[in-house]
C-alpha positions in Angstrom: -11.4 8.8 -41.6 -14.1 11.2 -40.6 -13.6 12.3 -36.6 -17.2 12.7 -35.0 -18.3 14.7 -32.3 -18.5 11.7 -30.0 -15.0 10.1 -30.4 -13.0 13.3 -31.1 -10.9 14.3 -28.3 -11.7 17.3 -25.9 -10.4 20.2 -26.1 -8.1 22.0 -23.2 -10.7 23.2 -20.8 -13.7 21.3 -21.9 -15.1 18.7 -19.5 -16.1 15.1 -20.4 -19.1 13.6 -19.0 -17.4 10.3 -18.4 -14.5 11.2 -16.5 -12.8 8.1 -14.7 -12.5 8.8 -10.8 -8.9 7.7 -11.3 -6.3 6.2 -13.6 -3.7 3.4 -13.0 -0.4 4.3 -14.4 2.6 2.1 -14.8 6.1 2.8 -15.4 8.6 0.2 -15.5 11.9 1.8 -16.3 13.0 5.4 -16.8 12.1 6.6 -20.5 8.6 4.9 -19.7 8.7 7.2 -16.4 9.8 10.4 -18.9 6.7 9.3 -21.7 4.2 8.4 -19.3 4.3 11.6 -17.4 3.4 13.3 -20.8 0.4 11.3 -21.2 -0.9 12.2 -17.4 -0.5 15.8 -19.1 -2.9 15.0 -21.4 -5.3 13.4 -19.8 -5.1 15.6 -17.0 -6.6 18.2 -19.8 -8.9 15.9 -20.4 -10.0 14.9 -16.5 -8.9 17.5 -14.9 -10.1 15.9 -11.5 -9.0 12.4 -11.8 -6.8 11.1 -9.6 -3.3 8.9 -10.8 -1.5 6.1 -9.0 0.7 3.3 -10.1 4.2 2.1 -10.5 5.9 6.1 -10.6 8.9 7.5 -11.2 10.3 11.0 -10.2 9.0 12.3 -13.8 5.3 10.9 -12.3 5.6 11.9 -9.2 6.8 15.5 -9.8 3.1 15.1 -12.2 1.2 14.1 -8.9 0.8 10.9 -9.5 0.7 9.2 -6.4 3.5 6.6 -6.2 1.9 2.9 -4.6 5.4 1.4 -6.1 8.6 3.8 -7.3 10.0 2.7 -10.4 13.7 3.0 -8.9 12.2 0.0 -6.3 12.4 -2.1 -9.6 15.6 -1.3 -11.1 16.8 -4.9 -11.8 19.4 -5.7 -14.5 20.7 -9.0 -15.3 18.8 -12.6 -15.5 20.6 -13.8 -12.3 19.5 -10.7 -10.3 16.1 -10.2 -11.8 15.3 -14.2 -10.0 16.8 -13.0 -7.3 14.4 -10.2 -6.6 11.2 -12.3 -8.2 9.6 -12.4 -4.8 10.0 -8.9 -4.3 8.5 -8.2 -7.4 6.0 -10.3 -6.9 5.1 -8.6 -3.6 5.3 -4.8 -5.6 3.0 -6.7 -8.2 0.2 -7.9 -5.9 0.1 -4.5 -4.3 0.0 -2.7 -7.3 -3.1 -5.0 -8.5 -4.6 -4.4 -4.6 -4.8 -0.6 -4.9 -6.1 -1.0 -8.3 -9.2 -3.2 -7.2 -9.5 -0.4 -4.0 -10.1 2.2 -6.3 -12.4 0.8 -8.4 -15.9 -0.2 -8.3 -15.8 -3.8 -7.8 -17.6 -5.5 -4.6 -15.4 -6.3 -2.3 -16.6 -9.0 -1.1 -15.9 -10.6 2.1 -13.0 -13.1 4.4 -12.5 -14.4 7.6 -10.4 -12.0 9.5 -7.8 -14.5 10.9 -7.2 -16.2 7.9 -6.3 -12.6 6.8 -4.0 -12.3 9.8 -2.4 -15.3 9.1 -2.1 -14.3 5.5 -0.5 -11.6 6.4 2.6 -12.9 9.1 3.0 -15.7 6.3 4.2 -12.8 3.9 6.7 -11.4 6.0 8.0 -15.1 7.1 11.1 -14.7 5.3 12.2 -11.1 6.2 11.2 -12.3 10.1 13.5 -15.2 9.5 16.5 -12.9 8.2 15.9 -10.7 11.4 15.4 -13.4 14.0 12.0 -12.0 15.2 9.0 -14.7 16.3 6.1 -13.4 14.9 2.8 -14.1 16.5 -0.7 -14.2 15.2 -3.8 -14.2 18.2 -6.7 -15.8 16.4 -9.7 -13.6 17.8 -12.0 -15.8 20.5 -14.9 -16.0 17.6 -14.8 -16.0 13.6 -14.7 -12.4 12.2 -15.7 -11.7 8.9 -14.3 -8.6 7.1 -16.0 -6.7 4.6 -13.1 -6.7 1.8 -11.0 -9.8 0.0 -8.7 -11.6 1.8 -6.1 -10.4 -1.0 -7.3 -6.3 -0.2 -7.1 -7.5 3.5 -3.7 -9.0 3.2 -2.3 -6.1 1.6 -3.4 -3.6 4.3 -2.2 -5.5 6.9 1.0 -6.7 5.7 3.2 -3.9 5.6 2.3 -2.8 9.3 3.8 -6.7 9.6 6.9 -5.6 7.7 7.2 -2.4 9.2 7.2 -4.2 12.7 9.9 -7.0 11.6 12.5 -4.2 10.3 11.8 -2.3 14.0 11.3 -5.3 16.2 14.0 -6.4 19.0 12.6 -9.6 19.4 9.0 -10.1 18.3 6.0 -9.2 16.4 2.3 -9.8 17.8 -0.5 -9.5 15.3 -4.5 -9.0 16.9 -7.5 -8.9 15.7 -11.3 -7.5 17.3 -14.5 -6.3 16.8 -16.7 -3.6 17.5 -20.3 -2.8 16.1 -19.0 -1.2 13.2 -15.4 -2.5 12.6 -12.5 -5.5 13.1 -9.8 -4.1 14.1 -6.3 -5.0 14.0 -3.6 -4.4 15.7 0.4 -5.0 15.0 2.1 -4.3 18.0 6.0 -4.7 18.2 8.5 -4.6 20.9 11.2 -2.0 19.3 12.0 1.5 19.9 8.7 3.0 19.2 7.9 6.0 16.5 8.6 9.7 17.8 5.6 11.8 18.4 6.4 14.4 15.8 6.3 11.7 13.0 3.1 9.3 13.7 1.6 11.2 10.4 4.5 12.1 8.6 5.3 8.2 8.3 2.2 8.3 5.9 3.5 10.4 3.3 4.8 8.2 0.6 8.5 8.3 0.8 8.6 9.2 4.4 10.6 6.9 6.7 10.7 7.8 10.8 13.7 9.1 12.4 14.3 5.7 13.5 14.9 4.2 10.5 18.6 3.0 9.9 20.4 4.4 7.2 21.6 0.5 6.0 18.8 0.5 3.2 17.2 -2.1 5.9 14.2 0.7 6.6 12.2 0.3 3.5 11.3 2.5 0.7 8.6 4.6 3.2 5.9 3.3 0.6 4.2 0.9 2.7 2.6 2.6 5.7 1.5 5.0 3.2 -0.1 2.1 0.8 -2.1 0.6 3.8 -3.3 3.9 5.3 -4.4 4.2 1.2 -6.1 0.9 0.4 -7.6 1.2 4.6 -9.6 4.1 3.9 -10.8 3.6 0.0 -12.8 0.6 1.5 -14.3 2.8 4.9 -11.5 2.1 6.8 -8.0 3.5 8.3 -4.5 2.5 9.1 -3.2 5.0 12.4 -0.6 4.5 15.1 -1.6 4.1 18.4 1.6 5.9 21.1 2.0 3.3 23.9 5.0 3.7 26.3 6.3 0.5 26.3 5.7 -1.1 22.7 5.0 0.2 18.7 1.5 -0.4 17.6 0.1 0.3 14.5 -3.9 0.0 13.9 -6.3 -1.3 11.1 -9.5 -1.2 11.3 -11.7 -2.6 8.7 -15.0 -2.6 8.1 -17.3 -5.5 9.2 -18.3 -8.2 6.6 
């Protein structure tokens, strides 16, 4: 079959008119990880600009390709374990799909901000119940309507929830405002705080502060990372706010 010069694939060096702004990528176990990374090669030829997220291992990652779940996070083997960890996946899954619609071009539509809130304490019910911490959500005094999805929403706000629940003594409190140009949010918790030399390292993927336990109870340091992500590819930010007496951690959104 003839190749033409429209279909027939760029040389190293040449640029194509169509590149993508950026390229989901998922790896589900290892040798995918290993194969995958040589395609991102490739197309990296190809779209030398583009930018690559997904489900990564360390063969991805070392390839740039930034990781919104780690492959290792997935690393199930057996029927009885894998339904074991189905809502975990589940969770990994929806975020995954979240950053995915971020990136892309789709509108983004619009939600009320407390049912977001709500949304969000509601996904981190169970690990709040393992923990023993009360998690609070204050309904703002008038509706709010973001500017994203509830489901983008959700998934910016719910690992600042999670993040408070592994750190929390006792409880979790989950705000929401407005100002002209922004809701914002607010997930304040009443545990040890984050040391001043880490409020931005904790938003490097992988990055866990110096607070975090070493009993695997700390996380994989990919979700302050994801929400700081997803945050500012719709015009807004995920920050930490230093308070001397409680941990709060800020999303602001834009208005709908």
């Amino acid at each position: 079959m003839k190749t033409t010069a429209e279909s027939r694939w760029p040389e190293s060096g040449e640029r194509d008119a169509k590149q993508p702004r950026s390229i989901l990528i998922s790896a589900g176990e290892p040798s995918g990880d290993f194969y995958a990374a040589e395609l991102v090669d490739a197309l990296k030829r190809r779209w030398p600009e583009c930018r690559f997220f997904g489900c990564a291992g360390p063969h991805l990652r070392e390839k740039g390709v930034r990781p919104v779940i780690r492959t290792e996070d997935l690393a199930v083997v057996g029927i009885v374990e894998v339904v074991g960890h189905l809502p975990r996946i589940w969770r990994r899954y929806r975020e995954l799909v979240a950053a995915a619609r971020a990136e892309s071009s789709v509108p983004r539509g619009t939600a009320d901000a407390g049912e977001v809130a709500e949304r969000a304490a509601e996904s981190c019910s169970s690990l709040a119940a393992d923990r023993e911490i009360a998690v609070r959500v204050a309904q703002p005094g008038v509706p709010l309507r973001l500017g994203v999805d509830a489901d983008t929403g959700e998934r910016i706000l719910a690992p600042l929830v999670e993040n408070a629940c592994r750190h929390a003594l006792s409880t979790v409190k989950l705000e929401a405002a407005a100002d002209p140009t922004a809701v914002e949010f607010r997930v304040i918790d009443d545990g040890p705080g984050i040391d001043p030399a880490d409020r931005e390292r904790i938003f490097e993927p992988g990055e866990r502060g110096a607070g975090s336990g070493a009993d695997g109870d700390g996380g994989a340091g990919l979700g302050l990372p994801l929400a700081r992500r997803l945050a500012r590819a719709v015009d807004g930010d995920v920050d930490y706010l230093q308070s001397a007496s409680e941990t709060v951690f800020r999303a602001r959104l834009p208005l709908g």
